[in-house]
C-alpha positions in Angstrom: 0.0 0.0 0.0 1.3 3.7 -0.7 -0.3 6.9 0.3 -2.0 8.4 -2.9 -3.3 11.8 -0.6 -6.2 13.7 -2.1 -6.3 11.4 -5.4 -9.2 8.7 -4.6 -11.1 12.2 -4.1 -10.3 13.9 -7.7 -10.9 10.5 -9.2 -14.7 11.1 -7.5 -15.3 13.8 -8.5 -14.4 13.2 -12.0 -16.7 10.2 -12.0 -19.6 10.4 -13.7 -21.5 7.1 -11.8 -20.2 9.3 -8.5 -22.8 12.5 -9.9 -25.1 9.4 -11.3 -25.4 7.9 -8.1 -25.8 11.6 -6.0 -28.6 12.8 -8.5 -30.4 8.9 -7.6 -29.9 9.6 -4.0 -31.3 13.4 -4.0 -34.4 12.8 -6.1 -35.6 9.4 -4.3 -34.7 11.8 -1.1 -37.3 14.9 -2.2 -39.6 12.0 -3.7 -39.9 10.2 -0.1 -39.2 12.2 2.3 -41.0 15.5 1.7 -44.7 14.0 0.9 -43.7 11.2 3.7 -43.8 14.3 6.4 -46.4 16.1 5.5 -48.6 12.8 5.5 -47.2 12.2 8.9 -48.3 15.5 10.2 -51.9 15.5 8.3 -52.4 12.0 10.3 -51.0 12.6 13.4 -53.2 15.8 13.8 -56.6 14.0 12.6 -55.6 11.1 15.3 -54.8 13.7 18.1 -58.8 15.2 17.4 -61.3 14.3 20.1 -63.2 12.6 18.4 -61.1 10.3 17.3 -61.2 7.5 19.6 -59.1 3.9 19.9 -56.1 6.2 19.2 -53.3 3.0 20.6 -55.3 0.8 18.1 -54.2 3.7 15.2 -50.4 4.2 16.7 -49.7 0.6 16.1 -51.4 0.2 13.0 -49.6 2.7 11.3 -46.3 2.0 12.8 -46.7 -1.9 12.1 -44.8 -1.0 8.7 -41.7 0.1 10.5 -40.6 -3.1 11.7 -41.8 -5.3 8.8 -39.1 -7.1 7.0 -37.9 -5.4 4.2 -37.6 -8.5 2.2 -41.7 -8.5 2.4 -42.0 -5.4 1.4 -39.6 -5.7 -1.0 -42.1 -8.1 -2.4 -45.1 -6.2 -1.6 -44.2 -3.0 -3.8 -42.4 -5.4 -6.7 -46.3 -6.9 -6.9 -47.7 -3.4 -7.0 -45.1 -1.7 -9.4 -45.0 -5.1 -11.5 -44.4 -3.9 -15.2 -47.2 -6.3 -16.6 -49.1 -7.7 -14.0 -48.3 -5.1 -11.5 -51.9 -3.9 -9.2 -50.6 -0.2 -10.5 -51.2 -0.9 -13.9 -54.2 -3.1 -13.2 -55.9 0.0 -11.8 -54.6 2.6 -14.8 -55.6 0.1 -17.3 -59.1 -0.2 -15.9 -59.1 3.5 -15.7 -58.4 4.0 -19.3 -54.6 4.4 -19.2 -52.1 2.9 -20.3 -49.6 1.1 -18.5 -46.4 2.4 -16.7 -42.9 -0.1 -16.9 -41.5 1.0 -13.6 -38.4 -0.1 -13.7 -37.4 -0.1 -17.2 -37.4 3.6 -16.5 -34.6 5.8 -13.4 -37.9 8.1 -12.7 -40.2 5.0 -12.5 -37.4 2.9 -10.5 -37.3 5.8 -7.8 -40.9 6.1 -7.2 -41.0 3.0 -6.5 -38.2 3.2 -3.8 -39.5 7.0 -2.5 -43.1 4.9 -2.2 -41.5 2.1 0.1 -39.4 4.3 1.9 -42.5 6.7 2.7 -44.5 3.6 3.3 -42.2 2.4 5.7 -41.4 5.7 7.5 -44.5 7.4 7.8 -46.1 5.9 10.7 -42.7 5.9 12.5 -42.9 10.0 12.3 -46.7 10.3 12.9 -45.9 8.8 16.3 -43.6 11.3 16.8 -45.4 13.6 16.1 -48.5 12.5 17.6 -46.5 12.8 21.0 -45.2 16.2 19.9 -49.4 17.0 19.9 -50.2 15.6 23.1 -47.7 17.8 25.0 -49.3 21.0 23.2 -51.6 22.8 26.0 -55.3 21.6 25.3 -56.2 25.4 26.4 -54.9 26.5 23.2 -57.6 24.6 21.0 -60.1 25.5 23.7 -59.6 29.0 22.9 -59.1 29.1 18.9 -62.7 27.2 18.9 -63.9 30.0 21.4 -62.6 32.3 18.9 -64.1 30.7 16.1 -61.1 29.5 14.2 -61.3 26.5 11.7 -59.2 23.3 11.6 -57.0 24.6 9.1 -56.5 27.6 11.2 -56.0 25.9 13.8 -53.5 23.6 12.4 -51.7 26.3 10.6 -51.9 29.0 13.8 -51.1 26.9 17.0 -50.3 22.6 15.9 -47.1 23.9 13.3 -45.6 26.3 15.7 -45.6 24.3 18.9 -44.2 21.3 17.1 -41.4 23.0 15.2 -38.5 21.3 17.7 -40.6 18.1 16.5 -40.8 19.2 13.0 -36.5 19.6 13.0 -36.2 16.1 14.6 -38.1 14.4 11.7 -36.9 16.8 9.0 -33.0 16.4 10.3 -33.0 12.2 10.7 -35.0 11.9 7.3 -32.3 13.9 6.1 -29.6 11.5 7.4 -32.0 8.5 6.7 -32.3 9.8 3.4 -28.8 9.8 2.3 -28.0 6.8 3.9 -30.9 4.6 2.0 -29.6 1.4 1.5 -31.7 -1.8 2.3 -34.4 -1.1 0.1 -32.8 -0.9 -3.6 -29.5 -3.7 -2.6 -33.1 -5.4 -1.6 -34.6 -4.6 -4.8 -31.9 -4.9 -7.1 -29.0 -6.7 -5.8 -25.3 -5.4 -5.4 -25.5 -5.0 -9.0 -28.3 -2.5 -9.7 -29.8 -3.8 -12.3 -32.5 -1.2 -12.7 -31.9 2.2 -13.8 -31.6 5.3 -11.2 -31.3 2.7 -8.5 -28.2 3.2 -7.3 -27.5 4.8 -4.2 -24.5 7.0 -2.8 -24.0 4.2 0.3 -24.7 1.3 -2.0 -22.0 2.6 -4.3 -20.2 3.1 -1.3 -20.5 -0.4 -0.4 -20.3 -1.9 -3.9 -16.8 -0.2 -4.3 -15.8 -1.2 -0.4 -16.6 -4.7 -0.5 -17.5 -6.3 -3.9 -14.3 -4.5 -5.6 -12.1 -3.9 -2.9 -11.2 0.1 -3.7 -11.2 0.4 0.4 -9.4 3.7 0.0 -11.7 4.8 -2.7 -14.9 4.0 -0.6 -13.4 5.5 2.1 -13.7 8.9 0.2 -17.2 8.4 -0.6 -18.0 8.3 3.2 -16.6 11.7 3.8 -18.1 12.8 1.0 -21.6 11.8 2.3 -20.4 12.5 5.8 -20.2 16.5 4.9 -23.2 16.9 2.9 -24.9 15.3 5.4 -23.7 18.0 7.8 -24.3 20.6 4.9 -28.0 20.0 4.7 -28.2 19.4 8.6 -27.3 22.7 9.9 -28.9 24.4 7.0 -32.4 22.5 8.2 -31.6 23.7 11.7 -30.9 27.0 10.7 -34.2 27.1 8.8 -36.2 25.5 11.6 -34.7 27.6 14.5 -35.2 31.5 12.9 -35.9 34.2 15.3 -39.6 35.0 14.8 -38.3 39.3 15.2 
């Protein structure tokens, strides 16, 4: 072995499966976790309502997903995105459309990751948020009903604000989560990758760590991902933490 300093990290950057694999990573990241939150939010707020009742029943219903093998729902979602006899297409062809081959396509191939990711995670973050709601002051509601304010109102006026600590916990380990997806397309498409956009910056990681031995090369990709992962966190805290004067 021979020190080769800052090289492994020029050769990156001139890759282009290194700026393949980042563009994968950030749009299955914006396609999963931003409509994954707001979901999580929307549900935790309608099961935090009083007239919701058997609210336990809901919290493990919709956080069953979370600890369901991955290999299941690996085959769950390759039934449902299934280029011919997939239930997706079952439904757009009954609806008049025509039907969609998932993963012959990168766009098609991430949706189809975003969805189990989102699937998987949502009901993890509407508990955490649902405990987030239960520590707001019930007085608060008492008085914007008093005051005549609707549910959006409400939602937008008092839930949102008193859960933005919440809201930067969620948002700052789906941002970590989200650049470190892994499982689900090695899952989905072997060490290989056969399907496009499938590819991932810690399966790439991993494929060039262990399957062809460029430790020192992999090595560089994990700093890599180590600062952008710091990038994006401190701007999300900086974002969630403004000075409302």
């Amino acid at each position: 072995m021979q020190s080769v300093g800052f090289n492994n990290f020029v050769y990156m950057f001139k890759d282009p499966s290194f700026w393949q694999v980042l563009i994968n990573n950030v749009a299955i990241w914006l396609l999963a976790n931003g409509p994954m939150l707001v979901i999580a939010l929307v549900v935790a707020f309608v099961i935090n309502m009083s007239i919701v009742k058997f609210k336990g029943i809901f919290r493990i219903a919709y956080f069953l997903p979370n600890i369901t093998a991955m290999v299941a729902v690996v085959i769950i979602f390759q039934s449902m995105f299934g280029n011919e006899y997939g239930l997706i297409n079952y439904f757009l062809e009954k609806l008049g459309l025509d039907k969609i081959a998932w993963f012959n396509s990168s766009a098609g191939v991430r949706v189809v990751i975003a969805a189990m990711i989102g699937w998987r995670y949502m009901g993890y973050n509407a508990v955490i948020f649902l405990s987030g709601l239960q520590r707001i002051p019930k007085d608060l509601y008492e008085a914007a009903n008093l005051d005549g304010a609707t549910t959006f109102q409400t939602f937008t006026k008092i839930t949102i604000p008193m859960l933005r600590p919440i809201i930067l916990f969620s948002v700052m380990m789906s941002t970590i989560g989200g650049f470190q997806i892994f499982t689900e397309p090695q899952v989905l498409a072997g060490n290989q990758s056969p399907y496009p956009g499938s590819d991932t910056i810690v399966l790439y990681m991993f494929r060039e760590g262990f399957i062809y031995q460029n430790y020192g090369y992999a090595a560089a990709v994990s700093w890599v991902l180590f600062i952008i992962i710091g990038i994006i966190s401190v701007l999300n805290w900086k974002l969630f933490n403004r000075s409302d004067d």
